[in-house]
Structure formats: structure tokens, C-alpha cells
C-alpha positions in Angstrom: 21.6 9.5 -36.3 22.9 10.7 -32.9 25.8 13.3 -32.9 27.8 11.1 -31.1 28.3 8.1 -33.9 28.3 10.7 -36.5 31.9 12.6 -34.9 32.6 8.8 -34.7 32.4 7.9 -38.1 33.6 11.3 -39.2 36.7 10.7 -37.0 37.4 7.1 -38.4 37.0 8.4 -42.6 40.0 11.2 -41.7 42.0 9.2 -40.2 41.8 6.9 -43.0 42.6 9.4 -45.4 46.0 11.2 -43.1 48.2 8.9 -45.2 47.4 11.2 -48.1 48.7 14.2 -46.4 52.7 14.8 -45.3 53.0 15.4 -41.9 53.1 19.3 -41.5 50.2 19.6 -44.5 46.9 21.2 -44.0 44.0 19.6 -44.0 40.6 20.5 -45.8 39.1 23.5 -44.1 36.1 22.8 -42.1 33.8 24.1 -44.4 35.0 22.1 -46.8 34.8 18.9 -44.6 30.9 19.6 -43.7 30.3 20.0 -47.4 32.3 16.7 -48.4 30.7 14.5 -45.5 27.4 16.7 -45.1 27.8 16.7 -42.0 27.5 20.3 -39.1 30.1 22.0 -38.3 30.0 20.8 -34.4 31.0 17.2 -35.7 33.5 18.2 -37.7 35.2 20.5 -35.1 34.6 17.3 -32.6 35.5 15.0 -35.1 39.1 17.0 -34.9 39.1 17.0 -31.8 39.4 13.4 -31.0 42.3 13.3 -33.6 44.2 16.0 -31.6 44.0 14.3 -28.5 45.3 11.0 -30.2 48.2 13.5 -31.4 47.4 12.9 -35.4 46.7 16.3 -36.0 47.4 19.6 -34.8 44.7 22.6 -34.8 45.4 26.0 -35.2 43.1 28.8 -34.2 42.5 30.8 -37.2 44.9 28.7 -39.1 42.7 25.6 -39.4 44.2 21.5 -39.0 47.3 20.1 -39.8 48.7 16.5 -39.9 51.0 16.1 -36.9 54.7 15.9 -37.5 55.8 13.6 -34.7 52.6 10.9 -33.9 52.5 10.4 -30.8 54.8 7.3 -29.3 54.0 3.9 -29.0 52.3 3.3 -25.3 55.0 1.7 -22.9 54.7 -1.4 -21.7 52.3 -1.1 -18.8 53.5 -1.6 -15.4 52.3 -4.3 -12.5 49.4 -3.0 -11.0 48.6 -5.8 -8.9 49.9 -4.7 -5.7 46.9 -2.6 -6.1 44.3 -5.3 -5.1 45.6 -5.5 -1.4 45.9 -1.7 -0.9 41.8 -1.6 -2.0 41.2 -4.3 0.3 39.8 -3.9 3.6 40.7 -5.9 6.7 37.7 -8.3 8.2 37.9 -10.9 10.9 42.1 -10.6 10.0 41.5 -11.2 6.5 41.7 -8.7 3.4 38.7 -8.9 1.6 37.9 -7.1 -2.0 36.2 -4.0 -1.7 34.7 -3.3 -5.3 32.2 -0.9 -6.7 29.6 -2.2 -8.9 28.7 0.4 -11.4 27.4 -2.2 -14.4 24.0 -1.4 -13.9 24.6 2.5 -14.3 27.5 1.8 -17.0 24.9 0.1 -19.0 22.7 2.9 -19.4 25.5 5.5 -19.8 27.5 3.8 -22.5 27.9 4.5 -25.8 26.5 1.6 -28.2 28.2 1.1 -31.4 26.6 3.3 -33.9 23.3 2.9 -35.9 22.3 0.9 -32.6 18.8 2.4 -31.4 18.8 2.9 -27.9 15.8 1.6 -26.1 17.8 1.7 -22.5 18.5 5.2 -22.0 17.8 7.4 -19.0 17.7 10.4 -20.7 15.5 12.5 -22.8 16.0 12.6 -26.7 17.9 15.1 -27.6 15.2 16.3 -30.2 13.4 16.2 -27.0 15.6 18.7 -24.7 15.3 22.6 -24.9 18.5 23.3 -26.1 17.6 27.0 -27.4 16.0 27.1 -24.1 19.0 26.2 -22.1 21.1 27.8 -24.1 19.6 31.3 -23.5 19.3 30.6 -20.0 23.3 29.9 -19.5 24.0 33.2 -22.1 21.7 35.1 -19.3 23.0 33.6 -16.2 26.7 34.5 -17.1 26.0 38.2 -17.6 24.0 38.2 -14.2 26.5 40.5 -11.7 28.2 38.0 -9.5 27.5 34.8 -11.3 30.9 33.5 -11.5 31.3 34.5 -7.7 30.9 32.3 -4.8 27.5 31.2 -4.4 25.8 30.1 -0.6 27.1 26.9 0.1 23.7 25.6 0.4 22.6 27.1 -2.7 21.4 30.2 -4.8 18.5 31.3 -2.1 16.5 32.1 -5.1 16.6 28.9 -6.4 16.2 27.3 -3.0 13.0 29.2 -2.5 12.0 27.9 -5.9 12.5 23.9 -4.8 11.0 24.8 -2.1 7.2 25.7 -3.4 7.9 22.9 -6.1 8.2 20.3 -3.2 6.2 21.5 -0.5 3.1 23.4 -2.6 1.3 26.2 -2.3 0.6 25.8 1.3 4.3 26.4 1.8 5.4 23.6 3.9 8.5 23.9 3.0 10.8 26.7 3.5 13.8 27.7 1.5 15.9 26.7 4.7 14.7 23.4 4.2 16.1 22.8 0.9 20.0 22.1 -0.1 20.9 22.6 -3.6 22.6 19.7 -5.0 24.8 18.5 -8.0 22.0 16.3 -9.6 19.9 13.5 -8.6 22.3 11.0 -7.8 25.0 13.2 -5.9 21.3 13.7 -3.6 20.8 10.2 -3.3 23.9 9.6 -2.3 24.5 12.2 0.1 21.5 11.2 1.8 22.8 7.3 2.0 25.8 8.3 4.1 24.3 11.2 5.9 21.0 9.0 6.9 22.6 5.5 7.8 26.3 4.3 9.1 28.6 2.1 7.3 27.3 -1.3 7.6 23.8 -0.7 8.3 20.7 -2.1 6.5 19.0 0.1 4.0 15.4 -0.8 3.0 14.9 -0.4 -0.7 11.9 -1.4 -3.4 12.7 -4.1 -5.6 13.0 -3.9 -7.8 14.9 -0.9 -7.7 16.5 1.9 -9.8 20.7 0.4 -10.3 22.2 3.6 -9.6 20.8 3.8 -5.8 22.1 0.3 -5.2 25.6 1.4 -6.3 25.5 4.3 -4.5 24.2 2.7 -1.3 27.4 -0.1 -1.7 29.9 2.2 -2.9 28.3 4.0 0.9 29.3 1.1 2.6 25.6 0.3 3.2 23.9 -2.9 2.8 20.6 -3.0 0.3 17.8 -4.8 1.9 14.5 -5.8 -0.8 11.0 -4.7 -0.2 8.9 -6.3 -2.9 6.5 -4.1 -4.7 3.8 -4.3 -6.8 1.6 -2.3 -9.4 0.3 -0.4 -6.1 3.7 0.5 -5.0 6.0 -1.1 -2.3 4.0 -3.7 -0.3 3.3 -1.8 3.2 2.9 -5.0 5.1 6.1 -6.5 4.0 7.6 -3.0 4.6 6.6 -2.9 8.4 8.3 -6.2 8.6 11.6 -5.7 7.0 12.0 -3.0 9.2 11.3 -5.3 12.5 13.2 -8.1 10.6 16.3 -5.8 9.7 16.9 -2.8 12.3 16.9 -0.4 9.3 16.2 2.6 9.6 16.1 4.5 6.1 14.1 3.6 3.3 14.4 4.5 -0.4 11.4 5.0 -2.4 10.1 6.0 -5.5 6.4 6.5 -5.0 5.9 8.1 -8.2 6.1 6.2 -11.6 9.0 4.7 -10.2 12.1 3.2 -11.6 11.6 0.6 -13.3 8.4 -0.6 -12.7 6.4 2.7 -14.0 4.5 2.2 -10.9 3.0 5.1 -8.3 2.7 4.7 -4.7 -1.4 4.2 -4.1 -3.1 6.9 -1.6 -3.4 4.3 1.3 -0.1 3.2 1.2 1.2 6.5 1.2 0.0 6.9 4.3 1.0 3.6 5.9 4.6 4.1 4.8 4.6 7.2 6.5 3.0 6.0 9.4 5.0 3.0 9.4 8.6 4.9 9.4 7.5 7.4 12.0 6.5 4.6 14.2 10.2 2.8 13.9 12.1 6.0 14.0 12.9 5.7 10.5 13.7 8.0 8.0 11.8 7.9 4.3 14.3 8.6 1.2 11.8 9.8 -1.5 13.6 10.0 -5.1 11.0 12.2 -6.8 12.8 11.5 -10.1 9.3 11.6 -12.4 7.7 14.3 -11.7 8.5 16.6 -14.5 8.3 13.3 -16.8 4.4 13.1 -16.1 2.3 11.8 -19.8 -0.1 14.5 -21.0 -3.1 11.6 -19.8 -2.3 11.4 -16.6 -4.5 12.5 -13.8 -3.6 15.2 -11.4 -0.2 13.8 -9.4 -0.5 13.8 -5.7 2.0 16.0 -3.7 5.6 15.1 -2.8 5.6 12.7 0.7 7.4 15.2 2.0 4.8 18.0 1.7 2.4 16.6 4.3 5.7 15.3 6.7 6.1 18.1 9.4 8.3 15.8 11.8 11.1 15.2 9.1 10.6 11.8 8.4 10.7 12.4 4.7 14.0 13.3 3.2 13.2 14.4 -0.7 15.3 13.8 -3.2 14.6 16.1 -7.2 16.2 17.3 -10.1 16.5 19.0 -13.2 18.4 16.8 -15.1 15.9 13.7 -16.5 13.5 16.8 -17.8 16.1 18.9 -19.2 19.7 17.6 -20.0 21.9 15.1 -18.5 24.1 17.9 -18.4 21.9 20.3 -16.3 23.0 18.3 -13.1 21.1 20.5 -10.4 18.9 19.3 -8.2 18.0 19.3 -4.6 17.5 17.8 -0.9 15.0 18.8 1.2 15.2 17.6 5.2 13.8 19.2 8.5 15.9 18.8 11.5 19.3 17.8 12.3 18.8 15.4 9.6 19.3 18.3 7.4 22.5 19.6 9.5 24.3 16.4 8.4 22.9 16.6 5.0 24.8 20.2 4.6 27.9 19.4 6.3 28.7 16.3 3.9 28.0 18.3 1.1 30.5 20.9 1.7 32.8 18.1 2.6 32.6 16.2 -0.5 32.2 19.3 -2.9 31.7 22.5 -1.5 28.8 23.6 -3.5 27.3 23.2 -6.9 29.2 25.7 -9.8 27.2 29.3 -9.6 26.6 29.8 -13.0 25.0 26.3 -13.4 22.7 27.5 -10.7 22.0 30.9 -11.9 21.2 28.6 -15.2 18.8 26.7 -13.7 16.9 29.8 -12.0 16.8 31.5 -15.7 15.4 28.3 -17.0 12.7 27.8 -14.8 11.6 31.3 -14.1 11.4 31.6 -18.3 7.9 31.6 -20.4 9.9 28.4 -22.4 10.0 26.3 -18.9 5.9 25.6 -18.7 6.2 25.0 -23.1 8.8 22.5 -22.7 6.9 20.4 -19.9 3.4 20.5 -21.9 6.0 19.1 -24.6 7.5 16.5 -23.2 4.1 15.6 -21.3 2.5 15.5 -25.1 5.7 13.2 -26.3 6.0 11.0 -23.9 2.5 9.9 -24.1 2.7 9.3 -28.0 6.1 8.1 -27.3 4.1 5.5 -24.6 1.5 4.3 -26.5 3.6 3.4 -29.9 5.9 1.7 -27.7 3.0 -0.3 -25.8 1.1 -1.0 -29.6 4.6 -2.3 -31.0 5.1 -4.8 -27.8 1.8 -6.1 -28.4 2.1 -6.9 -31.5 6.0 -7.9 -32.2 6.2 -9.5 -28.5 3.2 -11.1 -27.5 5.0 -14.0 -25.5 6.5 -10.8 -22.8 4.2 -10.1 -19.5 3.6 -5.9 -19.3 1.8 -5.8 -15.9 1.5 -2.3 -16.1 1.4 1.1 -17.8 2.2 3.8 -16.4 1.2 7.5 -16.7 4.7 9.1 -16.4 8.2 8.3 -16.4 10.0 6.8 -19.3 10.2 3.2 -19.8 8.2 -0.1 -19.8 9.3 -3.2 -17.3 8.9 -6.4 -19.3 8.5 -10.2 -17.5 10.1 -12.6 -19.9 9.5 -15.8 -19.5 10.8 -18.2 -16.9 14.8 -19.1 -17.1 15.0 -17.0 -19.7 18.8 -15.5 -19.6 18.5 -12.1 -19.3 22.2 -11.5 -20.7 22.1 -13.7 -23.7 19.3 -11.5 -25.1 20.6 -8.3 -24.0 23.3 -9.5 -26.2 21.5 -10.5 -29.4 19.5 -7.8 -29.1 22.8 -5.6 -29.5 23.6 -7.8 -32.0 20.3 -6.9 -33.9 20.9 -3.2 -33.4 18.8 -2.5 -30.2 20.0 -1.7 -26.9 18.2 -2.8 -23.9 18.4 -2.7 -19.9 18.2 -6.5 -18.5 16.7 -7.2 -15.2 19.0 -8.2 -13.0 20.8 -5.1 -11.9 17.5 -3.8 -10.8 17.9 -5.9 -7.7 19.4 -6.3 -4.9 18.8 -10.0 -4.0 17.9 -13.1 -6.2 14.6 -11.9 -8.7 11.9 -13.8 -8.8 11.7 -13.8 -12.3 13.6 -12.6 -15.7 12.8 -8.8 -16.9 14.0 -6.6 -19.7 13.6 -2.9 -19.5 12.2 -0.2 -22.9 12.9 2.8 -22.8 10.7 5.1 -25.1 12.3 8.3 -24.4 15.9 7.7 -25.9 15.5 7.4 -29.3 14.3 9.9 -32.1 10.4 8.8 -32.4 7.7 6.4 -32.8 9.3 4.9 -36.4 12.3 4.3 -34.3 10.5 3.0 -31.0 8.7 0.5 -33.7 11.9 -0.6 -35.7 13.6 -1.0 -31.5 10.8 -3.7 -30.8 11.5 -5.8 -33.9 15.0 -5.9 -33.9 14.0 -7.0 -30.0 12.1 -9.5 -31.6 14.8 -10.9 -33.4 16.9 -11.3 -30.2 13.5 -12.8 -28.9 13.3 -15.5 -31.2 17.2 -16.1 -31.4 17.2 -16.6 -27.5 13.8 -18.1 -26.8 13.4 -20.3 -29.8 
């Protein structure tokens, strides 16, 4: 069971049982509340936690928990928030028009589903799968390095610039440390890059279908999503050159390897063509190399970054830590040639100044460590066994679903369910069932051509769970489809 439902439950059973205790009283020490629920001691001191902040009990350091004397008041009656909806309008052609945000398609893989629900539509490792004592040793180091909770470069630790740098541009050394910004994450790359690379307004080639929290970012940018259909071969170069006639765009986001959520890598000629392509419109090529530290222990050597063989800065590269490691390791980094990378740097330190030092320093201790090469032969090795139980339990449980293709990296499977099939409906019986999935539709940013449902295999605890995922799936299957 994840920690998460277990501080849940935990927190639920005591506040059940304050009625037995007068308001002042201790409660049971935490040792005894890990004994009496068998439970660690992290979920019992989060378990408190959560009754603090809803002001039912009071912790004392050294002294232990205590039933609060005054609960917290009743909430007011709320106020009229309505005028709201004009002030976050925006005036077009003398009319106010809604400005909104869509983040459903990043909520929904961020959420917490109600507990004993497996979680086939994560983005994140397991966390049997993360190396905690790893990271952990790595922060304890990087916070007695001298200077670690100083100031760091505003484009990064150089250190760890120069290490992005050969991890991007290989051992030829195309790319320089210079090159390389150092960035909160994956997404806070992404979407630097969307408002550094392209005005408000302006059309933004993307793949579709396409990984949700781009779109979001791009709209949230002011930027308008334009589909490039793809296939098991990658985005479809001929269709590419002529969205880009078609459109005036000039930025495309990619994924060219094991990409989100198709699982599919950008083939050798095509590589080529795209990059031809963009340098021949003057248009700049996003590449989210999201995967690469996600590769399956079967998979042949990966080709290099696009970026490493792009001297004229077309290529603007996108990587992080985070999907390898922790969602909470959010470092990652842009690499740009050029004015482009100018921009890049100056709407960074707008937006945040630079990313905390000691997460940095972190990060460099992680990946200089003997543990760093372990943990990716690990997670190589689990991910393919992780892969292939998933694929073996489709095949058998869901016979009736279309799996095009399977990839070699990455974490998930991209399902075609039959025609008219409402994605939502079985998104919700399969929550009903127990089983969280990721439907279709937010992978796109224009009508889909046909129903999908995506499987993660990297969320959950292992293969018994990735089997009992696919039958409770089944059952949403058979209560949707008939």
C-alpha cells in the first residue's frame, strides 16, 4: 500500500477515536500508535500532521500530541467571488472573453486516487523503484558542501552545467557548459522555452498525440497547439513540412525518443528530415528528451540527443532528473546556442531567479555517485520486466484493445479502444473497479481520430499488481463495452 492512503486511513481511525479523549488529554505516544496500527513511524507523525492543520490536535516537541482545546471554528459563509470572472477575462474584438487554464490532463496524473486504487496512470517511478538511500545521502552531502546554501550562478551550478552538457552533446563535446541553463524540472523547461521561442498568439507545431502537460503549458503561454500526426516511426515528416507552410509556425515540440504517449522513437531518416525541415523554415525544434534515463534493459544502443549533431541552434533540448529519480528531484535543464539561449536565461531569472542551491548541489552528488550507474541498470532491468508483464496481461485480459506498438523505453503502453468508445465512461468504471487510468483525449490538441486509454507500468508496486490493474480494467471493459 502506498504511504499516502496509509497516513490517510491512519488519519481518519484517530479522528474517530478523539471523542474518547477530553480536550487538553494526551494521546497515545507514537510508538505506541505504530505498534497499535503497525504502521512506521513517518505515517504516524504525518498522520498527526494532517490533524494539526485541521486544528484537532496540538503537537508538542518532546511532549508528544494532545486533543485540541478550542477546534477550530466553523468556516464562514464564503463570500461572492464572481466579480472574479470579468477581472480574468481578456478583452477581444470589445468583448471579454474567458481566459482559463486547462490543467485536467496533468491533474489527472497528479491526483491522488482513493486508496487501495492501483495506479496504472502515473508519471512517475514506484517508489520501491526510486533511490531513496541514494538521494538521501546525496542531499546529507550536498548540505555540508561549503557554500551550499549560498547563492548559486543564476544559470546554474557550472559543475552541474558541464555535467548536462556531455550528457546532451556526447563525448565529442558539442555542447559546452555555456550552452546549458539549469532548470527547475522538465516542465518549468518546457515552458520557458514556449514563451521564450514563440509570441503570444502564435502557432506551435506539436505531435499528436502529445504529452497533456506541454499543451497546458503552451495555452497557459498564450500559444496556440497546432497537430502533427505521428506514427510508430515518429512524427510524419511530410505532414510536418506542411503544417509549417500551412501554419507560419515556427517552433516545434517533439519527443523523438519513446515519446509520450505513444512509446514511439523518432526513426534515423526522419531525424534528419525534421532537422532539415526546421532549418529550412527558420524554425526552431523543441526536443523533450524526457526518456532517456527510462531506457528497457532490451533496447538497442539509443541514438544521440537532436541537439548533439545541431551546430546552428535549431534544436532547443529539453532533460531532467525528475522521471528517473523522484518527482521531487525537480532539476533539469535547457540547452540553446545563440540568442535563442539569451532569451531562454533572461525569462528564467524573471520568473524565478534560479533553481535552490542545495537541490543542485544534490543533483551533482547524485550523479557523480558509484549508486547513479546501479540505479539506471535497475530501473533499465525493471522496466523491462515491468513491460513485458504488462504487455502478456493485455493480451490475454484485453484482447478486443489495438497495441500498435511496444516500445523499448519509457513507461507506459497507448491502447486504441474501439470505435465510439467513451473514453470517460471507462476511465470511470475503471476507478470504480479500483484501477486508475489516463484516457485519450487530453493527449490532443484537435479532434482524435480514434478512442485511446493509456497503462502505465511504472506506477505501481510490481508485476502481481500490473496483472490485477489489467483485470480490474477488464471489468470497466466489459461494463462499458458490453
Amino acid at each position: 500500500m502506498h504511504e499516502r492512503s496509509s497516513v490517510a486511513e491512519l488519519a481518519e481511525s484517530l479522528r474517530k477515536e478523539l471523542n474518547r479523549y477530553s480536550p487538553g488529554e494526551k494521546l497515545p505516544s507514537s510508538r505506541a500508535l505504530v505498534e497499535r496500527h503497525r504502521v512506521s513511524p513517518v505515517t504516524v507523525s504525518r498522520a498527526l500532521a494532517v490533524l494539526a492543520a485541521e486544528g484537532l490536535v496540538v503537537t508538542r516537541p518532546g511532549a508528544g500530541a494532545f486533543r485540541a482545546v478550542r477546534p477550530r471554528p466553523e468556516a464562514s459563509r464564503p463570500g461572492d467571488t464572481s466579480w472574479q470572472e470579468v477581472a480574468l477575462s481578456v478583452e477581444t474584438a470589445g468583448e471579454a472573453v474567458p481566459r482559463s487554464v486547462d490543467a485536467s490532463g496533468v491533474l489527472a496524473t497528479l491526483a491522488a486516487p482513493p486508496p487501495g486504487t492501483l495506479e496504472l496512470n502515473g508519471g512517475y517511478l514506484h517508489p520501491s523503484l526510486q533511490p531513496e538511500r541514494a538521494l538521501s545521502a546525496a542531499l546529507a552531502r550536498a548540505g555540508r558542501r561549503p557554500g551550499a546554501w549560498g547563492r548559486p550562478p543564476m544559470e546554474g551550478l557550472t559543475e552541474l552545467r558541464d555535467w548536462f552538457a556531455r550528457e546532451i552533446g556526447g563525448p565529442a563535446g558539442t555542447l559546452a557548459a555555456a550552452d546549458v541553463l539549469v532548470t527547475a524540472g522538465g516542465q518549468a523547461a518546457l515552458t520557458c522555452a514556449l514563451r521564450a521561442l514563440a509570441p503570444p498568439g502564435a502557432p506551435v507545431l506539436v505531435e499528436s498525440p502529445t504529452y497533456p502537460g506541454m499543451l497546458a503549458a503552451a495555452r497557459a503561454s498564450g500559444v496556440r497547439p497546432v497537430p502533427v500526426p505521428a506514427d510508430t516511426d515518429g512524427v510524419r515528416t511530410d505532414l510536418f513540412a506542411e503544417a509549417l507552410r500551412a501554419s507560419g509556425a515556427r517552433v516545434f515540440v517533439c519527443q523523438p525518443l519513446f515519446q509520450n504517449p505513444t512509446g514511439a522513437s523518432l526513426a534515423a531518416e526522419r531525424r534528419r528530415e525534421v532537422l532539415r525541415i526546421a532549418r529550412a523554415a527558420g524554425a526552431f525544434v523543441v526536443e523533450d528528451d524526457f526518456a532517456r534515463r527510462l531506457v528497457h534493459e532490451d533496447s538497442p544502443p539509443l541514438p544521440a540527443p537532436l541537439a548533439a549533431d545541431d551546430p546552428d541552434g535549431v534544436v532547443v533540448h529539453v532533460c531532467s532528473l525528475t522521471k528517473a529519480t523522484s518527482p521531487s528531484l525537480r532539476v533539469g535543464a535547457l540547452a540553446a546556442r545563440g540568442p535563442a539561449f539569451e532569451r531562454l536565461r533572461a525569462i528564467q531569472v524573471v520568473d524565478s531567479f534560479f533553481v535552490p542551491r542545495p537541490l543542485q548541489e544534490a543533483a551533482l552528488e547524485l550523479v557523480g555517485a558509484p549508486a547513479w550507474p546501479r540505479h539506471l541498470r535497475t530501473v533499465a532491468a525493471e522496466l523491462r520486466a515491468r513491460r513485458q508483464a504488462m504487455v502478456t496481461a493485455v493480451r490475454q485480459e484485453l484482447p478486443g484493445l489495438d497495441l500498435p506498438h511496444v516500445p523499448l523505453g519509457g513507461y507506459h503502453l497507448w491502447l486504441r479502444l474501439p470505435q465510439r468508445t467513451d473514453e470517460a465512461a471507462l476511465a470511470s468504471a475503471a476507478l470504480r473497479a479500483g484501477v486508475a487510468v489516463a484516457h485519450g483525449r487530453p493527449y490532443f490538441c484537435a479532434e482524435p481520430p480514434a478512442p485511446h486509454v493509456r497503462l502505465s507500468f511504472a506506477s505501481v508496486a510490481g508485476a502481481g499488481e500490473l496483472a490485477e490493474g489489467v483485470r480490474r480494467l477488464r471489468t470497466a471493459c466489459v461494463e462499458v463495452l458490453g
